[in-house]
Backbone as JSON Lines, residues from 0, in Angstrom:
{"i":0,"aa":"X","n":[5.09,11.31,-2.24],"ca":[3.8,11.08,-2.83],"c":[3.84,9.8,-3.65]}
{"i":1,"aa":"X","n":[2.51,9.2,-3.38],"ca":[2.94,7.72,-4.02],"c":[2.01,7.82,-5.96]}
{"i":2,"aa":"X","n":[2.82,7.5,-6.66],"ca":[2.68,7.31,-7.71],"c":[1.52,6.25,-8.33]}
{"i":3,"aa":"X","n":[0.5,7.09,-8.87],"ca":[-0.59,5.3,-9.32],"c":[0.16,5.22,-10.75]}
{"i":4,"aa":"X","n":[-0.09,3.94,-10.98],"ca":[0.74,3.18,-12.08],"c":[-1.07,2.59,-12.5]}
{"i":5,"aa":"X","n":[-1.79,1.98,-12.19],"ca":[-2.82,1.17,-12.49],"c":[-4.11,1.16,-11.53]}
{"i":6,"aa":"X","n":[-4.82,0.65,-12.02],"ca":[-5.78,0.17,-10.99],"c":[-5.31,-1.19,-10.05]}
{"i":7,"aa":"X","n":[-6.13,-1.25,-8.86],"ca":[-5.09,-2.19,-7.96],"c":[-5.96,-3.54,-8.88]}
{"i":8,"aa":"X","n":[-4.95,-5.0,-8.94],"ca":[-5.47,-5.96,-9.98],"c":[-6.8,-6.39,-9.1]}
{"i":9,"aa":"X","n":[-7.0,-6.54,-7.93],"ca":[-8.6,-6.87,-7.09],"c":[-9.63,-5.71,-7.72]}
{"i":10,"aa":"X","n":[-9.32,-4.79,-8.24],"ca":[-10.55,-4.17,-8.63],"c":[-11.54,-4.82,-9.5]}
{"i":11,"aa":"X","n":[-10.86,-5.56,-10.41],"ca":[-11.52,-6.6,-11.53],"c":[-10.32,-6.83,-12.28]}
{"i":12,"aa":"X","n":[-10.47,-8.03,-12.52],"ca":[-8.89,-8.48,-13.5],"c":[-9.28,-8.36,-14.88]}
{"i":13,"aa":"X","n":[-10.55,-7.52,-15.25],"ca":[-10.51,-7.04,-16.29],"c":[-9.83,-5.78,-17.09]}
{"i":14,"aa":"X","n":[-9.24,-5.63,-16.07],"ca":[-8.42,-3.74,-16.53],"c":[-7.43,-4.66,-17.26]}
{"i":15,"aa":"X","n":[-7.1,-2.91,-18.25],"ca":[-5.75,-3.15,-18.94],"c":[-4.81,-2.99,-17.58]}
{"i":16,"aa":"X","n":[-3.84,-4.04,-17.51],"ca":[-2.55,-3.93,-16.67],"c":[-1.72,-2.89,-17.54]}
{"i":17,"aa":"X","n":[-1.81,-2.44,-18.67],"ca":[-0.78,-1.55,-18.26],"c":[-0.44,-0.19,-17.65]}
{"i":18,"aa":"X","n":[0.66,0.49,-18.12],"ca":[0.88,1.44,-16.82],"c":[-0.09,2.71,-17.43]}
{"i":19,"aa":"X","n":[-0.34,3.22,-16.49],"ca":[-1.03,4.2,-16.85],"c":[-0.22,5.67,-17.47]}
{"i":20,"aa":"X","n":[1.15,5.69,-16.31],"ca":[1.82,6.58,-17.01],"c":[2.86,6.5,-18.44]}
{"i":21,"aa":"X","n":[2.69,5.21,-19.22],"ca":[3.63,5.2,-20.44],"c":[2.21,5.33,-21.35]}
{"i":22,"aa":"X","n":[1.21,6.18,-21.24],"ca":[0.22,6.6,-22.46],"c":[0.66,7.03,-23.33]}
{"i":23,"aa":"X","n":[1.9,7.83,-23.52],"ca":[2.26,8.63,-24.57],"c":[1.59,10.07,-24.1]}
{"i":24,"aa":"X","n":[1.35,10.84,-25.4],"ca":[0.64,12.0,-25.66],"c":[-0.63,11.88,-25.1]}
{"i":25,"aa":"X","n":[-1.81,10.78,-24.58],"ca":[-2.93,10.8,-23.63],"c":[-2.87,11.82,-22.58]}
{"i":26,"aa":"X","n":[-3.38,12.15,-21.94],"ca":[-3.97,12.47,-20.39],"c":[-3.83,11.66,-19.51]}
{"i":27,"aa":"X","n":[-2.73,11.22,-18.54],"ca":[-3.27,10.09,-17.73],"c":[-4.41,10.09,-16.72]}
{"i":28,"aa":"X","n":[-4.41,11.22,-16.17],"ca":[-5.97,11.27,-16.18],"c":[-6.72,10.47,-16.86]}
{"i":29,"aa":"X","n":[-7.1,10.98,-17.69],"ca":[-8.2,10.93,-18.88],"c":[-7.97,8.96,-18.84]}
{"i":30,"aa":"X","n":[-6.8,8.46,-19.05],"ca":[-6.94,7.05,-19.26],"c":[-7.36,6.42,-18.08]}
{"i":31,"aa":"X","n":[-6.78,6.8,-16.86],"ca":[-7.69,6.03,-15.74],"c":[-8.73,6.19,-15.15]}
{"i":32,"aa":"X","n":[-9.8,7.19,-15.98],"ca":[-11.02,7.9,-15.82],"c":[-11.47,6.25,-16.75]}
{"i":33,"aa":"X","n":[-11.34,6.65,-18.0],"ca":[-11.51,5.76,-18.85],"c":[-11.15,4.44,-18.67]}
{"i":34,"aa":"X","n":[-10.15,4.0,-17.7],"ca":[-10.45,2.78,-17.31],"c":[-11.61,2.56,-16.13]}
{"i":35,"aa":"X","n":[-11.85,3.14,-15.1],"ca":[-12.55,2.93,-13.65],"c":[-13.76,3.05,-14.68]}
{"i":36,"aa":"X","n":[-14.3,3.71,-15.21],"ca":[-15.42,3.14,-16.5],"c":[-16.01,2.51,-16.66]}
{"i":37,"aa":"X","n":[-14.8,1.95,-17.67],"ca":[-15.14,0.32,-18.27],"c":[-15.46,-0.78,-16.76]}
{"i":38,"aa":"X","n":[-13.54,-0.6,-16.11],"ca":[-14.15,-1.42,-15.26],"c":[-15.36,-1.94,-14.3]}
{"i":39,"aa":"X","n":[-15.79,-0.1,-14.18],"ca":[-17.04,-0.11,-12.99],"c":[-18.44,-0.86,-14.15]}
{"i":40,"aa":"X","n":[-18.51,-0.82,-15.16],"ca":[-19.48,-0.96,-16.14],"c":[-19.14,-2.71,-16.18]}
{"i":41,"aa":"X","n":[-18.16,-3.1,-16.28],"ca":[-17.91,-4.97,-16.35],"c":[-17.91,-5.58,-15.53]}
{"i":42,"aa":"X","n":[-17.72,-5.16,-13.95],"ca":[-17.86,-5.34,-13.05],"c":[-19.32,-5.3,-12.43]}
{"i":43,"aa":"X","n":[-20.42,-4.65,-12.8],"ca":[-21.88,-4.26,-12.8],"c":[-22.49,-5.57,-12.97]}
{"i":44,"aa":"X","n":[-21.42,-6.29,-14.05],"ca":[-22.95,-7.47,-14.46],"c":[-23.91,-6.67,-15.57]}
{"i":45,"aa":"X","n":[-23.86,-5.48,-15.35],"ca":[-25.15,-5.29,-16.44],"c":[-24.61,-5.41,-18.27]}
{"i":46,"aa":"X","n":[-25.6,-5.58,-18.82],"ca":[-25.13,-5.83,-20.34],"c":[-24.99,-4.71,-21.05]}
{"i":47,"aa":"X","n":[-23.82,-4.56,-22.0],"ca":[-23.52,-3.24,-22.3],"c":[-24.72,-2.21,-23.14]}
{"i":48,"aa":"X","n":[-25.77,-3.43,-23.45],"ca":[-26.96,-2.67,-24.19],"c":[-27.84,-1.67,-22.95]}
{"i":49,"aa":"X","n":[-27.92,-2.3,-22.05],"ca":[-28.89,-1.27,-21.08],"c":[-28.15,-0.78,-20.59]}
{"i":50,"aa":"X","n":[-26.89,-0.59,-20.34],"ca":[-25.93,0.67,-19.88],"c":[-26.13,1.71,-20.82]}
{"i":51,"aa":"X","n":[-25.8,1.45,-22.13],"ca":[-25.65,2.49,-23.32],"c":[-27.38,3.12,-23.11]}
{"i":52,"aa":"X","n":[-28.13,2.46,-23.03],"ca":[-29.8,3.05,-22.88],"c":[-29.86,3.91,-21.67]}
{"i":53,"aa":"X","n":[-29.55,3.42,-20.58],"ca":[-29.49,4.4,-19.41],"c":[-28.44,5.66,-20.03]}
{"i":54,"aa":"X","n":[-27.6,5.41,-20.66],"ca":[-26.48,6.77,-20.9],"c":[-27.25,7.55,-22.22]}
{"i":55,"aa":"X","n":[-28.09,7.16,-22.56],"ca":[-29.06,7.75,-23.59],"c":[-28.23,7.93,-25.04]}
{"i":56,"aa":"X","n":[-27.38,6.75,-25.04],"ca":[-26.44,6.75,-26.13],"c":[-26.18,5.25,-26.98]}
{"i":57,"aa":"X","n":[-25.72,4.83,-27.71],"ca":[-25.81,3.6,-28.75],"c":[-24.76,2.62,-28.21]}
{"i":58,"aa":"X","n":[-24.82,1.51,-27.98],"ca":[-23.99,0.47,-27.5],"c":[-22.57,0.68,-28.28]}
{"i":59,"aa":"X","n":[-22.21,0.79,-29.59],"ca":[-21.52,1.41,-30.7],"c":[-20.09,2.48,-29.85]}
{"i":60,"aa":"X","n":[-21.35,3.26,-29.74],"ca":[-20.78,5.02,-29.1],"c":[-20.0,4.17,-27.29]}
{"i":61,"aa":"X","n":[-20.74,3.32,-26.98],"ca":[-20.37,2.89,-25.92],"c":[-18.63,2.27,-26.3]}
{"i":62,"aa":"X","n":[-18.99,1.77,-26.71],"ca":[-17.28,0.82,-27.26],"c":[-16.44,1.96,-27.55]}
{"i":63,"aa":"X","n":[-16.62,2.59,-27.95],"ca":[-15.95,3.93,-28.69],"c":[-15.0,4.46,-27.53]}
{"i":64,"aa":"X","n":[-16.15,4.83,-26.26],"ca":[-15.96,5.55,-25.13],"c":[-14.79,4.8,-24.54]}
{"i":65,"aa":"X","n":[-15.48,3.09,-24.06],"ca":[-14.33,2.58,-23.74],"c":[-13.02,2.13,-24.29]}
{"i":66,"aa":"X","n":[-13.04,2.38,-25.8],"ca":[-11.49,2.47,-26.07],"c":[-10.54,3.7,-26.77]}
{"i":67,"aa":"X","n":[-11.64,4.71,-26.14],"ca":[-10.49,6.39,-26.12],"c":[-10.81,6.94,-27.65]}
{"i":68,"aa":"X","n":[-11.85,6.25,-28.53],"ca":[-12.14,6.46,-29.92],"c":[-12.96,7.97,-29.35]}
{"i":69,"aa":"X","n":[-13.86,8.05,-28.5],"ca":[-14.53,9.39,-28.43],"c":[-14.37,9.42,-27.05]}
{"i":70,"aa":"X","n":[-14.01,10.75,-26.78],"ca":[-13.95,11.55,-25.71],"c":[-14.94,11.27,-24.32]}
{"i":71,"aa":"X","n":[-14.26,10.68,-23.19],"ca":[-15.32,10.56,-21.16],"c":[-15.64,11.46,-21.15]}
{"i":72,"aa":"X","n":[-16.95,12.3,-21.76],"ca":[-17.11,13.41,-20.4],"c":[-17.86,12.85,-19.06]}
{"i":73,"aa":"X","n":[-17.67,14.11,-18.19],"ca":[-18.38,14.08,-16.75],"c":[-19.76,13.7,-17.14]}
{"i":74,"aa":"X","n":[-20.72,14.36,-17.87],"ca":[-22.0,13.62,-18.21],"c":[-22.37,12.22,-18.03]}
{"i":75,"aa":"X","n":[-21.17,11.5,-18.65],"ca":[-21.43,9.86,-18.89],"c":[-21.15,8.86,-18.0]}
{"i":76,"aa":"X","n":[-19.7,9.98,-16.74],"ca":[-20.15,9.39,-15.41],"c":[-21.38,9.78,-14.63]}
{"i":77,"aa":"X","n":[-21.98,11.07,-14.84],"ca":[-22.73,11.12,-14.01],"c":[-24.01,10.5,-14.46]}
{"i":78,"aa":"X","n":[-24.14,10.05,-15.79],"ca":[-25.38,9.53,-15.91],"c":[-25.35,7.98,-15.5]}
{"i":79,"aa":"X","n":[-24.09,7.4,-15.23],"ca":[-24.15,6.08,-14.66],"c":[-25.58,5.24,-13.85]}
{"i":80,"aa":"X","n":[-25.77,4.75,-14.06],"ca":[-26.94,3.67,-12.82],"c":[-26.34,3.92,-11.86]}
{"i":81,"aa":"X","n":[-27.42,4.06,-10.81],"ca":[-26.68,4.28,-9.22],"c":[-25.58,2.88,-8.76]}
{"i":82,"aa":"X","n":[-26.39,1.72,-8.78],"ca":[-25.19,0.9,-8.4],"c":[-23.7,0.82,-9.24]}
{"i":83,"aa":"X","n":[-24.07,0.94,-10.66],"ca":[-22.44,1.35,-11.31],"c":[-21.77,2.05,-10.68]}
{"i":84,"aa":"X","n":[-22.51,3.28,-10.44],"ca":[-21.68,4.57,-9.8],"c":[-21.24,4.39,-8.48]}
{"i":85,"aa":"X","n":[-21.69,3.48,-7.47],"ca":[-21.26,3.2,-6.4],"c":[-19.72,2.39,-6.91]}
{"i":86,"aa":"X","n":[-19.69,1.32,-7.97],"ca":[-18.64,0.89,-7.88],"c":[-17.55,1.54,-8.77]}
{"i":87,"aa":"X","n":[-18.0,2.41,-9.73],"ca":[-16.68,3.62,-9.91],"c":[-16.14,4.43,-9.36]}
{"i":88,"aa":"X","n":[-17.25,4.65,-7.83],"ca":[-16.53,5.72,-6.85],"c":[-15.42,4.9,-6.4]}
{"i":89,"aa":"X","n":[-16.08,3.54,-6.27],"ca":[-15.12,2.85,-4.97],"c":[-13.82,2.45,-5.75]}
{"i":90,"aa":"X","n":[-14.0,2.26,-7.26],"ca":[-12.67,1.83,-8.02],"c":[-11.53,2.47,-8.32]}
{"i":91,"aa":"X","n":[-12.52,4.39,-8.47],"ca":[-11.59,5.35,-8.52],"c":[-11.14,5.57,-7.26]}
{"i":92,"aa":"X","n":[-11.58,5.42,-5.89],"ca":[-10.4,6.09,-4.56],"c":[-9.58,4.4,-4.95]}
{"i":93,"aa":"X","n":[-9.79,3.77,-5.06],"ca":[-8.85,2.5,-4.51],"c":[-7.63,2.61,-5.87]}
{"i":94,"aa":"X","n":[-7.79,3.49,-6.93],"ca":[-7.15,3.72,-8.07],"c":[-6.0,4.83,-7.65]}
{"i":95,"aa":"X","n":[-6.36,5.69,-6.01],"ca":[-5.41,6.48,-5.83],"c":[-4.81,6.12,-3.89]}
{"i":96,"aa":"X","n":[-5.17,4.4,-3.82],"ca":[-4.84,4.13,-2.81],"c":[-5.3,3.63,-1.57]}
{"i":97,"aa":"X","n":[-7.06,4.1,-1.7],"ca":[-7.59,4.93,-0.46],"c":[-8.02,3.19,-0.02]}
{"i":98,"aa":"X","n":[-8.54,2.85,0.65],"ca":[-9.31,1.82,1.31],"c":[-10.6,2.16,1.67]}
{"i":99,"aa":"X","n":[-10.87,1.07,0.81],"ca":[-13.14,1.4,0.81],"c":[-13.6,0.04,1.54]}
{"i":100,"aa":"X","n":[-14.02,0.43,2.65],"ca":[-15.02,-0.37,3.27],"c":[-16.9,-0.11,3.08]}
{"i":101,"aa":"X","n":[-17.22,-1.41,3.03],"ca":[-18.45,-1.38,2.71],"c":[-19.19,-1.08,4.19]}
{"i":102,"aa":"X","n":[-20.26,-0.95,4.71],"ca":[-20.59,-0.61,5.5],"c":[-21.77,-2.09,5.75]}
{"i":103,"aa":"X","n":[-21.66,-2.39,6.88],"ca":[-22.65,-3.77,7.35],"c":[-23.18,-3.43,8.52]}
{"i":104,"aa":"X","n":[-24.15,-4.32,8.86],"ca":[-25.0,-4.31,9.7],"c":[-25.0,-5.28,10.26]}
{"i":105,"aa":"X","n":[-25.87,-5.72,11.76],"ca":[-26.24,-7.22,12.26],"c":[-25.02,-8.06,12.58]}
{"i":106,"aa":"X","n":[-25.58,-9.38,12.13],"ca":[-25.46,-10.64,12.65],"c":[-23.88,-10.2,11.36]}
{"i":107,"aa":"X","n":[-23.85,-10.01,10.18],"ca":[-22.48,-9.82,9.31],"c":[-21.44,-9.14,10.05]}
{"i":108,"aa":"X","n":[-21.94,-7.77,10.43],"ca":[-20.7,-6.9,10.96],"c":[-20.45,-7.41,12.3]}
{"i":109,"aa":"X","n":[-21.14,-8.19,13.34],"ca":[-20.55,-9.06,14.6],"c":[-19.79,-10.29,13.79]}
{"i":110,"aa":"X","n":[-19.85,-10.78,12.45],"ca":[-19.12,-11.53,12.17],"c":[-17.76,-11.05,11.47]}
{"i":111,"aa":"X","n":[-17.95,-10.24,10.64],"ca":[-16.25,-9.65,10.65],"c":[-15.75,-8.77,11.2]}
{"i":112,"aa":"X","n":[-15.96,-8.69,12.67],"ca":[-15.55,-8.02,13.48],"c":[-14.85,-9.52,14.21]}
{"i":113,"aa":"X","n":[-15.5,-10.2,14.65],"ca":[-15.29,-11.46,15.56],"c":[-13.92,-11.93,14.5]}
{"i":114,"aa":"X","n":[-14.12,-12.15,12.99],"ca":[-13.04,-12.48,12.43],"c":[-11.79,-11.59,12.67]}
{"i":115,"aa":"X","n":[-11.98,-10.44,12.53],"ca":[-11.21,-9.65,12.2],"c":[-10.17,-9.84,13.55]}
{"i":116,"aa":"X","n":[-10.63,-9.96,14.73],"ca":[-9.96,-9.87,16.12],"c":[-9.27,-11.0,16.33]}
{"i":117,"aa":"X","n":[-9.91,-12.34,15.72],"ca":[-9.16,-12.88,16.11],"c":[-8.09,-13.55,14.76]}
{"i":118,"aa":"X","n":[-8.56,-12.49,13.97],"ca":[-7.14,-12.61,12.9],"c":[-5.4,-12.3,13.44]}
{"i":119,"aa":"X","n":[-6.0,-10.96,14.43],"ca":[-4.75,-9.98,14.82],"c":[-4.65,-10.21,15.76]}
{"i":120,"aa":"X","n":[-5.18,-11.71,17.09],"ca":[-5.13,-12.25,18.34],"c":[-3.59,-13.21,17.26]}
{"i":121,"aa":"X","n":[-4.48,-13.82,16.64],"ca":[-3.51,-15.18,15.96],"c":[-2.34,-14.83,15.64]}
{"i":122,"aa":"X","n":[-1.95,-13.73,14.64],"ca":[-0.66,-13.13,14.44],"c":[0.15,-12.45,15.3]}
{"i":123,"aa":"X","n":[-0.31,-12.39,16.44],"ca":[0.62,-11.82,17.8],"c":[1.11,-12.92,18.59]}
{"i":124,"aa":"X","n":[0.68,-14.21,18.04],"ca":[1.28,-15.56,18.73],"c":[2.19,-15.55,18.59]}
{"i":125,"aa":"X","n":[3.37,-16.31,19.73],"ca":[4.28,-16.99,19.3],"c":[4.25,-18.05,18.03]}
{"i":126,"aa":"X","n":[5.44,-18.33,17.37],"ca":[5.02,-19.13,16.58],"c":[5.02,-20.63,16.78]}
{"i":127,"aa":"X","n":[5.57,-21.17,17.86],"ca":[5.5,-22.31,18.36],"c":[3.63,-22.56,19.14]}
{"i":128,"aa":"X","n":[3.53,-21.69,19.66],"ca":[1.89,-21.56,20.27],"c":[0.81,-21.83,18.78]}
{"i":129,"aa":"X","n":[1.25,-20.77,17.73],"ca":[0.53,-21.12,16.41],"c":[0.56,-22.61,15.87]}
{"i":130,"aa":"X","n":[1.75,-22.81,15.99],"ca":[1.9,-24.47,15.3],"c":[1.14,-25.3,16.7]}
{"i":131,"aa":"X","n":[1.25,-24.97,17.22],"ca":[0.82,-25.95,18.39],"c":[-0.93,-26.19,18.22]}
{"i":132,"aa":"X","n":[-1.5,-24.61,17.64],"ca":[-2.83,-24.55,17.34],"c":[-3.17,-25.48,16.34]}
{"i":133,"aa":"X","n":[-2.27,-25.48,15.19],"ca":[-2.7,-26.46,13.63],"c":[-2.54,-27.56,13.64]}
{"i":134,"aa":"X","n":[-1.93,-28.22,15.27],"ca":[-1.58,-29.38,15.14],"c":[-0.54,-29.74,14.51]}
{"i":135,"aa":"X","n":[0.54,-29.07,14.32],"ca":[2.14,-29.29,13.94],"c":[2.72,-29.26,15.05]}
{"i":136,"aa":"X","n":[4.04,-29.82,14.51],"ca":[5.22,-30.23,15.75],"c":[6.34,-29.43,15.04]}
């Protein structure tokens, strides 16, 4: 079983890097609840005043939350803005590993599909055929 230590650093390079399991006496739970949070909330773009208004709570009480001064409940994720909450779902599976793809449509998803193929055409080259492509000798 693979061990989470952190959030992965692409989630936002705003997380605390450190480990999640040297909390001490915390919950590690509880701290990487409390990080996917913050992060999903800084990552939003939105300003911490109309977050705290949507959570029907004081910008204050907000800071609090995000630094373990008062207690995450489930309430305060679930009262998230829908787009926040899309990106704390996606921060928390990628917090235990998982791989989140966004879902596309059109003229985008024929384009990273077209990329994608001939990403894994290119890396099955020889490597003399590759250099031969970039114009190296």
């Amino acid at each position: 079983m693979r061990a989470r230590a952190t959030l992965p650093d692409r989630a936002l390079g705003t997380l605390d890097s450190s480990p999640v399991l040297s909390v001490g006496t915390e919950d590690k739970d509880l701290v990487l609840e409390r990080q996917v949070f913050k992060a999903a909330i800084e990552a939003s773009g939105w300003k911490k005043e109309a977050v705290a208004a949507d959570l029907e709570i004081n910008p204050e009480y907000l800071s609090k939350l995000f630094s373990g001064e008062k207690p995450l409940m489930p309430r305060h994720v679930r009262a998230l803005p829908g787009p926040i909450k899309k990106i704390h779902a996606r921060l928390y599976a990628e917090a235990f590993g998982h791989l989140v793809v966004t879902p596309v449509e059109g003229d985008l998803a024929l384009q990273q599909f077209v990329s994608g193929l001939v990403g894994l055409l290119v890396s099955r080259l020889p490597v003399k055929a590759r250099m031969a492509k970039a114009g190296l000798k």
